[in-house]
C-alpha positions in Angstrom: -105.2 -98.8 -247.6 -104.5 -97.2 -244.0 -102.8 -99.4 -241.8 -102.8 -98.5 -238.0 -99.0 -98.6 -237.3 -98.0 -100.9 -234.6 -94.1 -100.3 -234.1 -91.2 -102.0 -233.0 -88.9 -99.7 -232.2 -84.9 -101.1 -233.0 -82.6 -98.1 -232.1 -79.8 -98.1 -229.3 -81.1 -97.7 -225.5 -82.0 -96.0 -224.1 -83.1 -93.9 -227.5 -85.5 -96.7 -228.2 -87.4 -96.6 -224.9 -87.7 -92.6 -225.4 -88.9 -92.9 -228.8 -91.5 -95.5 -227.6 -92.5 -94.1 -224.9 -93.8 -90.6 -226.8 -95.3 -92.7 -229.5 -97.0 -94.8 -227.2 -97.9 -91.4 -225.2 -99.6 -90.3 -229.1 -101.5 -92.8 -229.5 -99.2 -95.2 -231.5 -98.4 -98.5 -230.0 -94.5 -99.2 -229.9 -92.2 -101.5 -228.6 -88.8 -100.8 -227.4 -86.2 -103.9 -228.6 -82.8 -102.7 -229.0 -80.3 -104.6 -230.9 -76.9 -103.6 -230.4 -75.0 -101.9 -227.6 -72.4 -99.5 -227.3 -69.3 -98.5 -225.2 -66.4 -96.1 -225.5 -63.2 -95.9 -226.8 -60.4 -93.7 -226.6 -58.2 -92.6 -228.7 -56.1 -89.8 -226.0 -53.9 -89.1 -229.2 -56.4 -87.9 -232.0 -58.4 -86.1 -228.5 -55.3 -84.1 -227.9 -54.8 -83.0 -231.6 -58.5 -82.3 -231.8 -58.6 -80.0 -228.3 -55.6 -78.3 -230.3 -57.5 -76.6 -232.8 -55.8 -78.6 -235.1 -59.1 -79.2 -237.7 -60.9 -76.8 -239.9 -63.7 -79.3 -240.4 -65.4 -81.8 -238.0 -68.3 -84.1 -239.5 -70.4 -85.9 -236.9 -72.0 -89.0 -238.3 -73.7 -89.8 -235.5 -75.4 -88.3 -232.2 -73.3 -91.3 -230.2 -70.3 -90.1 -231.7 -70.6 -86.8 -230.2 -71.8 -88.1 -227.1 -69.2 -90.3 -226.1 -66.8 -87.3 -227.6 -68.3 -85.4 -224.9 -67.3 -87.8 -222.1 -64.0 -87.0 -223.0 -63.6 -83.5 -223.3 -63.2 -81.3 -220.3 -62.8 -78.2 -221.9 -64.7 -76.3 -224.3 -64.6 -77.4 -228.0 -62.5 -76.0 -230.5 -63.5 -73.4 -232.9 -64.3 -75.0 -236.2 -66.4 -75.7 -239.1 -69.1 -78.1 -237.6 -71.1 -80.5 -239.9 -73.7 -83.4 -238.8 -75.5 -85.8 -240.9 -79.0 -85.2 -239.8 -81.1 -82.9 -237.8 -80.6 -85.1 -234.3 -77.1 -85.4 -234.2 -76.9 -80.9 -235.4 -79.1 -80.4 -232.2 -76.7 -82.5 -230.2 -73.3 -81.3 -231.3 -74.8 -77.8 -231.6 -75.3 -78.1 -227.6 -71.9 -79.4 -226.8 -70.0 -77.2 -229.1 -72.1 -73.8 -228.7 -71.3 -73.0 -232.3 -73.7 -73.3 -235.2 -73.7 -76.7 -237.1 -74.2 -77.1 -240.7 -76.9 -80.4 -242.0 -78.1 -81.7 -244.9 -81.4 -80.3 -245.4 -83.0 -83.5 -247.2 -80.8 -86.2 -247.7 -79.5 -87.5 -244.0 -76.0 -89.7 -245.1 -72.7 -89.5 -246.1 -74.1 -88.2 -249.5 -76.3 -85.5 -248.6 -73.0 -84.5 -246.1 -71.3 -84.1 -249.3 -73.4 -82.4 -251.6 -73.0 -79.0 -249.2 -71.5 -76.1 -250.5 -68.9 -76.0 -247.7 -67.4 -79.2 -248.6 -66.8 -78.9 -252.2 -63.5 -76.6 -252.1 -61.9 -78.2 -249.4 -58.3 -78.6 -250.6 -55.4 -78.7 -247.9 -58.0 -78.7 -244.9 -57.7 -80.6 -242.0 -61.2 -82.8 -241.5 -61.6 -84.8 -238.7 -64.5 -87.8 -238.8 -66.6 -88.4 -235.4 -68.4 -91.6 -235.8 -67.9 -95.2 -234.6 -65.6 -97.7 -234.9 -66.3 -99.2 -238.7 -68.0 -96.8 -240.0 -68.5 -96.0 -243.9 -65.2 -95.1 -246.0 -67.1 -93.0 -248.7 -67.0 -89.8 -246.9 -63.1 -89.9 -246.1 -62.4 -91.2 -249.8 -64.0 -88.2 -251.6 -63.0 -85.9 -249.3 -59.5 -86.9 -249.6 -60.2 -87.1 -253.4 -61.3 -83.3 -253.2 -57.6 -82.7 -251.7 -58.4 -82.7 -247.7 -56.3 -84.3 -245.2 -58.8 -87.0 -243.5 -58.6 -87.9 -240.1 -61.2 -90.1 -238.0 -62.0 -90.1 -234.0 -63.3 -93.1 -233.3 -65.4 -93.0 -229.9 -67.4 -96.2 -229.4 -67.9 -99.2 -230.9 -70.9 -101.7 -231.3 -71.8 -104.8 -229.5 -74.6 -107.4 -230.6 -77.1 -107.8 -227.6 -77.4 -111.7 -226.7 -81.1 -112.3 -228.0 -83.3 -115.0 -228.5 -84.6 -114.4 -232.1 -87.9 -116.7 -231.5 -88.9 -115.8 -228.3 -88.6 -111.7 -229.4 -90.9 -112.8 -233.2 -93.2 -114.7 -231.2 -93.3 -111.7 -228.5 -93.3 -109.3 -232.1 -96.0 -111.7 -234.1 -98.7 -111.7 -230.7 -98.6 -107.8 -230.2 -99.8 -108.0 -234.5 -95.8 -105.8 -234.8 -96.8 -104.1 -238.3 -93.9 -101.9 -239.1 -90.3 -101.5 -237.6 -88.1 -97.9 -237.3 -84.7 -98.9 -238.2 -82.5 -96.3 -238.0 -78.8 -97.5 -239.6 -77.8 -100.2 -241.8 -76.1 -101.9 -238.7 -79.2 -102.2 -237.0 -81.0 -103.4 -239.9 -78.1 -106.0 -240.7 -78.6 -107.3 -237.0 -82.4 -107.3 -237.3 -82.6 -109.7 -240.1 -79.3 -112.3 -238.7 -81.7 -112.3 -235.1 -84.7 -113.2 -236.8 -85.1 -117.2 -237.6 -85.0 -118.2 -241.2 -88.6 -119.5 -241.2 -89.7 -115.9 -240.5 -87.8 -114.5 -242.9 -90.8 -114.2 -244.9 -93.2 -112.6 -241.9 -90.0 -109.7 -241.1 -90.1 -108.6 -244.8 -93.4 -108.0 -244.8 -93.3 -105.6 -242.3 -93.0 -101.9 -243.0 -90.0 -100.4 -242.5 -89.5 -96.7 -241.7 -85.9 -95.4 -242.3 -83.5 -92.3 -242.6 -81.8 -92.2 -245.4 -81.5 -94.1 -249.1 -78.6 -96.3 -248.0 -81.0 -97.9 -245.2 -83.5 -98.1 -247.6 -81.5 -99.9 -250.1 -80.2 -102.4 -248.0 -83.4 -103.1 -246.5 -84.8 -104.0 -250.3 -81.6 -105.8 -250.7 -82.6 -107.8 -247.8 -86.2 -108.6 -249.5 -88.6 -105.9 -247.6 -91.1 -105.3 -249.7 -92.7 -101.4 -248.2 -90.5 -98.8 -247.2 -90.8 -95.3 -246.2 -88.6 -92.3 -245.2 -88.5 -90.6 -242.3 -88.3 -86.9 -242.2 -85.7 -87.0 -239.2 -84.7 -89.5 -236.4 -85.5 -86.6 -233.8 -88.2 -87.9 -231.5 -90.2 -85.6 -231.7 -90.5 -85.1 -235.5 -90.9 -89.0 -235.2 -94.0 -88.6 -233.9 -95.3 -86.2 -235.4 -94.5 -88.0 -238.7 -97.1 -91.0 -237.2 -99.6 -87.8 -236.1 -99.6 -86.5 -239.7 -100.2 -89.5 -241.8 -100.6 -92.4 -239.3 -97.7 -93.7 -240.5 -99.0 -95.0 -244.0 -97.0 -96.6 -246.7 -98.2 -95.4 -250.0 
């Protein structure tokens, strides 16, 4: 059966009101409801060793990671090996860095990071992590396992956005909200502690498109019952996806 999406649209602001905006621009009715926030932090002691050339490898698990990176860097980034989890955050670091970044071609995690080729002789190189504060350990604990020193830069954290979990399902429930884009597991963990228990049930139910396994499994963890993966979070390949196929879950 073809369903006609109808969106609500989780990621951080203002990504979410972008993302809704072109969707809504295609055709594809959207709403924008972030859940979490972020702000900086600095770490002036891992920036300095980092602006040194110090690394061989630097893995970006997240376009906000290299963003806020960038508001600390004056100068131009160091020469080294460049990785990003997913097609997004490789356009993104690609413009700040001005060197080619390596990506996953399929698989948009910490796992399809460490099935490249480049990663699996890595012994005695220096690797430093961009991501958030919290992130996952399993991409430090193999690599270190595969002999690399492991260092992270942590350049932001999250914050929970004060919300009123009834007032957003009933805003969600009277524009007929078939389908959510979720696009991290901390994000989806937020969506499902806003929401009320007694629409528990209704949430579920929704479809949720995602980016990777991991948000997929924690989403049927969390009882939904139709998922899909999306080819990218780029915008633009976003909407294409809804273009292409409407957004149906098969």
């Amino acid at each position: 059966m073809i369903i006609e999406p109808r969106l609500l649209v989780t990621r951080f602001a203002p990504h979410a009101e972008r993302l809704a905006n072109s969707l809504n621009d295609s055709g594809c009715f959207s709403i924008a409801q972030p859940l979490l926030t972020v702000t900086s932090l600095d770490d002036p002691k891992t920036l300095n060793t980092f602006l040194s050339g110090y690394y061989d490898y630097v893995i970006a698990v997240s376009g906000n990671a290299v963003r806020y990176a960038q508001q600390q860097i004056n100068i131009d980034w160091p020469k080294a090996c460049y990785l990003a989890v997913g097609q997004s955050t490789q356009n993104i670091l690609n413009e700040v860095t001005d060197q080619d970044v390596l990506c996953p071609l399929t698989r948009f995690d910490s796992e399809g990071l460490l099935d490249l080729d480049v990663l699996q002789s890595i012994k005695n190189k220096r690797v430093l992590i961009l991501r958030g504060e919290g992130g996952r350990d399993l991409l430090e604990t193999t690599l270190i396992e595969r002999g690399a020193k492991v260092d992270f830069f942590q350049t932001y954290k999250r914050i929970k956005i004060d919300l009123n979990g009834h007032e957003l399902v009933n805003n969600w429930q009277q524009a007929s909200i078939n389908g959510a884009i979720i696009s991290s597991v901390e994000i989806l963990n937020q969506l499902f502690m806003l929401v009320p228990k007694e629409y528990t049930s209704w949430i579920g139910e929704l479809i949720f498109y995602v980016p990777s396994e991991r948000v997929a499994k924690q989403a049927t963890l969390l009882g939904v019952q139709h998922i899909v993966l999306l080819p990218s979070l780029h915008t633009d390949q976003i909407v294409e996806f809804f273009k292409v196929n409407n957004g149906n879950c098969i």
